[in-house]
C-alpha positions as CSV (number, residue, x, y, z in Angstrom):
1,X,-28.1,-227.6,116.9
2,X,-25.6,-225.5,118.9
3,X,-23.9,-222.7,117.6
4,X,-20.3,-222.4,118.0
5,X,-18.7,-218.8,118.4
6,X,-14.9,-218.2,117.6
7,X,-13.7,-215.0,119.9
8,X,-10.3,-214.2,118.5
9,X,-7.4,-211.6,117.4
10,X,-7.2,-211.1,113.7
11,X,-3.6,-212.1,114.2
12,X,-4.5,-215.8,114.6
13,X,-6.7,-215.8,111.8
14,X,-4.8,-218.7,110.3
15,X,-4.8,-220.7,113.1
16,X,-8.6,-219.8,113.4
17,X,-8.6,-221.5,110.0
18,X,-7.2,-224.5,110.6
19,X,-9.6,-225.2,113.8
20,X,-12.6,-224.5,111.1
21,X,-11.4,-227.2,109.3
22,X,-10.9,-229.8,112.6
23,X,-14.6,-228.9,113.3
24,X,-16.1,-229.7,109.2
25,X,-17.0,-233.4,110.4
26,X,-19.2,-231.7,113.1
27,X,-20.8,-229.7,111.0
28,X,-21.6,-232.3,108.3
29,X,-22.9,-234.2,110.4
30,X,-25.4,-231.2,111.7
31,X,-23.9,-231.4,115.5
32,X,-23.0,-227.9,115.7
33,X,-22.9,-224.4,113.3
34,X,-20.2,-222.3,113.4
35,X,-19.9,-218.5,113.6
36,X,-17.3,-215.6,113.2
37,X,-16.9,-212.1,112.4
38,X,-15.2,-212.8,108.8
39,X,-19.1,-214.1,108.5
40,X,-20.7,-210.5,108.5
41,X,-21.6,-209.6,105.7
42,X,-21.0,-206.1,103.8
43,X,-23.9,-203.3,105.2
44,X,-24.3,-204.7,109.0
45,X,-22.8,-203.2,112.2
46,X,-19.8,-205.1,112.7
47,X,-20.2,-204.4,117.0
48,X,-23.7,-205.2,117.0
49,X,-23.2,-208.5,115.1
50,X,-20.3,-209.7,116.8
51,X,-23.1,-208.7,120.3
52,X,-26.1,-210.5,119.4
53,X,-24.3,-213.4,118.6
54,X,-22.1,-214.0,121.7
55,X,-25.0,-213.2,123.8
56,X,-27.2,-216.0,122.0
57,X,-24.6,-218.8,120.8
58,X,-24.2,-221.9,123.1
59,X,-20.4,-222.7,122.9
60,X,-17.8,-219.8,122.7
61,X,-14.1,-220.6,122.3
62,X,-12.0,-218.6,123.8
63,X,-8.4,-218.8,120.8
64,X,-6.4,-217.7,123.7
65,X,-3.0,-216.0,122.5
66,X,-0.9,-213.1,123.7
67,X,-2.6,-210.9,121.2
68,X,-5.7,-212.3,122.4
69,X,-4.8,-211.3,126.0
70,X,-3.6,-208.0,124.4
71,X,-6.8,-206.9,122.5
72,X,-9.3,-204.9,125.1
73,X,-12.0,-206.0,122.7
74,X,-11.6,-209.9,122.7
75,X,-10.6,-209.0,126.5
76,X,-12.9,-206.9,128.1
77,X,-15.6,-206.9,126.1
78,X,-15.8,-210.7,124.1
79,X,-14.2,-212.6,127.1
80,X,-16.1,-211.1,129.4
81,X,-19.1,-211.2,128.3
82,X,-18.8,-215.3,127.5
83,X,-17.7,-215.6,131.2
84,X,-20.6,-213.8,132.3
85,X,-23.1,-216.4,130.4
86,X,-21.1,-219.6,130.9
87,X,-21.0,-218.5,135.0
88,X,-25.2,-218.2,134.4
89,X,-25.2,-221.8,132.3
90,X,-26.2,-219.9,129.2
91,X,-23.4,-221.1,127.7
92,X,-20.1,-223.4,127.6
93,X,-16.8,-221.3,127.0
94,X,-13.8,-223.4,126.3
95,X,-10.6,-221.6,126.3
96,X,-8.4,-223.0,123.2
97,X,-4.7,-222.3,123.9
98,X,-3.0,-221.3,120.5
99,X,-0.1,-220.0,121.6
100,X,2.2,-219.5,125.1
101,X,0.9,-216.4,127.1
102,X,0.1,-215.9,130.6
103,X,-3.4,-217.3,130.6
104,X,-3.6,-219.3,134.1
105,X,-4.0,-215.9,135.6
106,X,-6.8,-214.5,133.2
107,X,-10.3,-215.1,135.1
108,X,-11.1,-218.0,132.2
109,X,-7.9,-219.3,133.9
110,X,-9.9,-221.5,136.2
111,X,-11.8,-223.4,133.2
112,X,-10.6,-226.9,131.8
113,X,-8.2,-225.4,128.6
114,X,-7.9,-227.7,125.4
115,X,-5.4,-228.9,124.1
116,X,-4.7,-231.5,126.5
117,X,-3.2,-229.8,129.6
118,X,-3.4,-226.4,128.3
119,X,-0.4,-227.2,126.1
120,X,-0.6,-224.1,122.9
121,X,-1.5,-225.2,119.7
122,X,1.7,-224.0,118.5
123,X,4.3,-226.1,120.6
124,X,2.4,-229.5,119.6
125,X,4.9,-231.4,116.8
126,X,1.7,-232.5,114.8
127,X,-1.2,-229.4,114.9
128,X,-3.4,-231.6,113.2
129,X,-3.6,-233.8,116.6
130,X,-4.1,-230.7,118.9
131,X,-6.4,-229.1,116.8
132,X,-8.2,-232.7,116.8
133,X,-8.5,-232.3,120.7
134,X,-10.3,-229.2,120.5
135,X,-13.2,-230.7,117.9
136,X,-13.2,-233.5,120.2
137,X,-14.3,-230.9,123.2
138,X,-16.5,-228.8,120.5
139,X,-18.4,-232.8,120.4
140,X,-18.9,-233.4,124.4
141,X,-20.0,-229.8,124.9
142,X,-22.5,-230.1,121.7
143,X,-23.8,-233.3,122.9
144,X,-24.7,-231.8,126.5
145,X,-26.3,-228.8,124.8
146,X,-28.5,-231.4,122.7
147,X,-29.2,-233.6,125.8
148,X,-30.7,-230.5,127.2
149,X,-32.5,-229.0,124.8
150,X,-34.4,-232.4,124.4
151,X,-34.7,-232.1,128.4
152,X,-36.2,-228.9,128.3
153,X,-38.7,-229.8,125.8
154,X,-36.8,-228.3,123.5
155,X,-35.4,-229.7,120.5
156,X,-32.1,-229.1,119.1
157,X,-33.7,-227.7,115.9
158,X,-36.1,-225.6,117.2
159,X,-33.3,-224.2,119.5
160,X,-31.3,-223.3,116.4
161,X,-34.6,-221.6,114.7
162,X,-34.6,-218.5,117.2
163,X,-31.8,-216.6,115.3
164,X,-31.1,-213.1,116.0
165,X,-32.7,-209.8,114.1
166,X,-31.4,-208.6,111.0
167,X,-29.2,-206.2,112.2
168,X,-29.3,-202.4,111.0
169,X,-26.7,-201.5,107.6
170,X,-24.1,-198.3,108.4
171,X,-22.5,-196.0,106.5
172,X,-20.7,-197.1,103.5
173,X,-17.0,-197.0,103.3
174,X,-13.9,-198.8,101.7
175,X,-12.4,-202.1,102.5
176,X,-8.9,-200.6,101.5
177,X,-8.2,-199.1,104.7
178,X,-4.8,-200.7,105.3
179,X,-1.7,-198.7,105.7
180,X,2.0,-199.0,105.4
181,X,4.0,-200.2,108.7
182,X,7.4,-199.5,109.6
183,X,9.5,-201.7,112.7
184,X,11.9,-200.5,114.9
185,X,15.2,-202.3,115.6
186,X,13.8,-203.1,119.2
187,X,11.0,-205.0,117.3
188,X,13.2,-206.7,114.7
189,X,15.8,-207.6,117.7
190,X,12.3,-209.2,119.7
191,X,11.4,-211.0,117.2
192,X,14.2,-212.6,116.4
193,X,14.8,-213.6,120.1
194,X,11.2,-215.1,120.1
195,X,11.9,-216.7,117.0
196,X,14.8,-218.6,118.3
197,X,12.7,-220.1,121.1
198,X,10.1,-220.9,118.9
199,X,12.5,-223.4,116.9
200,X,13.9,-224.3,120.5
201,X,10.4,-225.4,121.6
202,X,9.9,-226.5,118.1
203,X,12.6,-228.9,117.6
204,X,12.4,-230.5,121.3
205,X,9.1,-231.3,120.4
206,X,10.0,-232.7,117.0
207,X,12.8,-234.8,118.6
208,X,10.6,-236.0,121.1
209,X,7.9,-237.0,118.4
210,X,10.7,-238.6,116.5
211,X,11.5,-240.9,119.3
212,X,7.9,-241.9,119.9
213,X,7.3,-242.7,116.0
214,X,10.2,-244.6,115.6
215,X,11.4,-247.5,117.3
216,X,15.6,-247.9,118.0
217,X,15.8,-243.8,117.8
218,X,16.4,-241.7,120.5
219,X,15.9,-237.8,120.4
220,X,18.2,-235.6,122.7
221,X,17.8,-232.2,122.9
222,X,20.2,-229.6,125.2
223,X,19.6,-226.5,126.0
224,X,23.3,-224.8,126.5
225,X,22.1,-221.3,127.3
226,X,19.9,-218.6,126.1
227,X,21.4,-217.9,122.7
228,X,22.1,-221.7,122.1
229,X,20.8,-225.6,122.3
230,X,21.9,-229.1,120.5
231,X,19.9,-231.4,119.0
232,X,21.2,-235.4,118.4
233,X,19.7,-238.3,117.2
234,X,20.7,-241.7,118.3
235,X,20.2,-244.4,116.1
236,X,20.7,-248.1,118.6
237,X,22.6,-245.7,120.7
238,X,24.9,-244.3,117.6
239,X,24.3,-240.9,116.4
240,X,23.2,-240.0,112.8
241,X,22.3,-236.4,113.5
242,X,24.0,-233.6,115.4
243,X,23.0,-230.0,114.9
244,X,23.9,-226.4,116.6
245,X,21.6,-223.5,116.6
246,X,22.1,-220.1,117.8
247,X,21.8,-216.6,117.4
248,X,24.4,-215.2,115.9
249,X,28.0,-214.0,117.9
250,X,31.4,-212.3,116.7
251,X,30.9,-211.3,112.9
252,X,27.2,-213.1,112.4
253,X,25.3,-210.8,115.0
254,X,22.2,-210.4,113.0
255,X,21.4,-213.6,112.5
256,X,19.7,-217.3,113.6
257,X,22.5,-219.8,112.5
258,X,22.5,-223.5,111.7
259,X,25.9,-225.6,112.5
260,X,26.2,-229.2,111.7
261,X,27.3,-231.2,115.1
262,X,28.2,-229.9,118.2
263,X,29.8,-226.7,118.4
264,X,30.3,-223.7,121.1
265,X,32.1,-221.4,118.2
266,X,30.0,-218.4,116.7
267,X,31.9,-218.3,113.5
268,X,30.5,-220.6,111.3
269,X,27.2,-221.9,110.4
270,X,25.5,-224.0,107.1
271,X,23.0,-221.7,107.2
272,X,21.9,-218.7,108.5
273,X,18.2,-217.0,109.4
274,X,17.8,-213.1,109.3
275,X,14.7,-211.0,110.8
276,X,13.0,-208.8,107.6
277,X,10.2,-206.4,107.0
278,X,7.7,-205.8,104.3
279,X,5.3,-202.9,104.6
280,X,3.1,-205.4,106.8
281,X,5.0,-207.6,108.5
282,X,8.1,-208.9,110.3
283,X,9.2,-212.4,108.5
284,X,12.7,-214.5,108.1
285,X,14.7,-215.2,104.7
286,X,17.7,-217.9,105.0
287,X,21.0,-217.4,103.1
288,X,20.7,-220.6,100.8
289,X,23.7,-221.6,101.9
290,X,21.8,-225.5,102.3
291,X,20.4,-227.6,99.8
292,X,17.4,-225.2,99.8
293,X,19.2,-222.4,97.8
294,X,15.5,-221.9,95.5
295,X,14.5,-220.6,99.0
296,X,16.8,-217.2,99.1
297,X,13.9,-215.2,98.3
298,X,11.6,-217.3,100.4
299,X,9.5,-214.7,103.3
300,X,9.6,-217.4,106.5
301,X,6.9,-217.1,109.3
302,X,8.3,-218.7,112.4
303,X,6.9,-222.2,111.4
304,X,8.7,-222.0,108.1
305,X,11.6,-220.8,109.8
306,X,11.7,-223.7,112.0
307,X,10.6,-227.2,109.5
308,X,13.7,-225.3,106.8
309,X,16.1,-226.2,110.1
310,X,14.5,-229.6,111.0
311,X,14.7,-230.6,107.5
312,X,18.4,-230.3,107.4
313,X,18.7,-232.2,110.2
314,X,16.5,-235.1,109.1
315,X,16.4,-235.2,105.4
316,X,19.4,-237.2,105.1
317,X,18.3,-239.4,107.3
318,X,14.8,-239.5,105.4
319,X,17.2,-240.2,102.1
320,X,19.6,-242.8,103.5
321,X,16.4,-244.9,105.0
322,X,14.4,-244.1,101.4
């Protein structure tokens, strides 16, 4: 059967996660085998390893992301390399857009990305669905990599017999290697502007999604300018929902706030998002100024961030429909 290797940055490991688990119905069904370097195990050369097997697997997806992009290993070495075979027919690379970056212009730009139109994983309402786009792609390529292996006289099994040496063990050393981090205010000030487009994208998505799934509603979504958009929903042409986000003006400069209905003001909000750091990372806690007040102490990733401000917006319409 064809082996399936994931070139990624450790930064999407989560993501890289949630593909494995799109792809289990492949592999239970013995269609493909699937391969990364979380798979090495303690004593082998990590480089070597991570070598033998792009060099010998027949699908390699590309989880393209700006840290992807970033990373001169996954770049110039991993991406490369895949390129290099798939331009020789020694192997299919399929570039798998996670998240928004400047990929078109990479030289695996020219290739057919999944999800559907290159769209990233990230900006899709339901990830289930694009992630479900990419196994489906995993099963075409598969299938043409059995068809010719039985061609060649050469069946899928005895293809998947020829398995690379052992590799060699290195020196011993810890696991416990990470270090404390600190973030500068430019950081924190990024990531909260990134942050806000992310619920942007993420709730015009939603509110399109909405619409689609549910017949007499209408989603409307406004961009008013870079620090602020609106978001209504029309039920029969009345609206139940009206919300106001932006990043914070006048006295609430620090922060991503929440405003029920339609507002131009920067001194209020109903809730309010504020960039924070551990020793590790950069994350978001909310106020609990909402209903979700047991969530004060809550550490937010941009996702979380994003469903706590849809959820205002359509849990009461969830409770006056339930």
């Amino acid at each position: 059967m064809p082996n399936v290797f994931f070139s990624y940055s450790h930064v999407d490991e989560g993501l890289r996660d949630q593909l494995e688990k799109q792809l289990a119905m492949l592999k239970r069904q013995g269609v493909i085998e699937t391969w990364h370097d979380r798979r090495i195990s303690a004593g082998h050369e990590i480089d070597k390893a991570i070598d033998e097997r792009i060099n010998s697997d027949e699908i390699i997806l590309l989880l393209v992301s700006p840290d992807f992009i970033a990373s001169d290993y996954c770049y110039n070495i991993e991406m490369k390399n895949a390129l290099r075979r798939h331009e020789a027919g020694d192997a299919t690379v399929i570039p798998v857009i996670l998240r928004a970056c400047d990929w078109h212009h990479a030289p695996f730009g020219k290739l057919l990305a999944t999800p559907r139109d290159g769209k990233p994983v990230t900006q899709w309402s339901d990830r289930d669905e694009a992630f479900l786009q990419v196994a489906q792609a995993v099963r075409k390529a598969a299938e043409r990599w059995q068809i010719a292996g039985v061609a060649t006289g050469m069946s899928s099994t005895s293809a998947a017999s020829i398995s690379p040496p052992p590799t060699e063990p290195v020196s011993l050393r810890s696991s416990n290697l990470r270090l404390a981090k600190t973030f500068t205010q430019r950081e924190k000030d990024q990531f909260q502007v990134e942050t806000f487009e992310y619920i942007a994208r993420y709730f015009e998505n939603s509110l399109k999604e909405l619409e689609a799934r549910n017949p007499g509603y209408e989603g409307v979504f406004r961009r008013v300018d870079a620090n602020r958009f609106f978001a209504t929903i029309y039920e029969n042409g009345k609206n139940v929902a009206r919300a106001t986000i932006y990043i914070g003006g006048g006295m609430f400069k620090g922060g991503i706030n929440y405003v029920q209905g339609e507002t131009t003001e920067s001194n209020t909000f109903n809730e309010s998002l504020s960039v924070d750091a551990d020793d590790q990372a950069l994350y978001l806690t909310c106020m609990g100024m909402s209903s979700f007040r047991r969530e004060r102490n809550a550490k937010f990733s941009q996702e979380g961030a994003a469903e706590l401000l849809w959820e205002l917006v359509i849990a009461p319409l969830q409770q006056r429909r339930g």
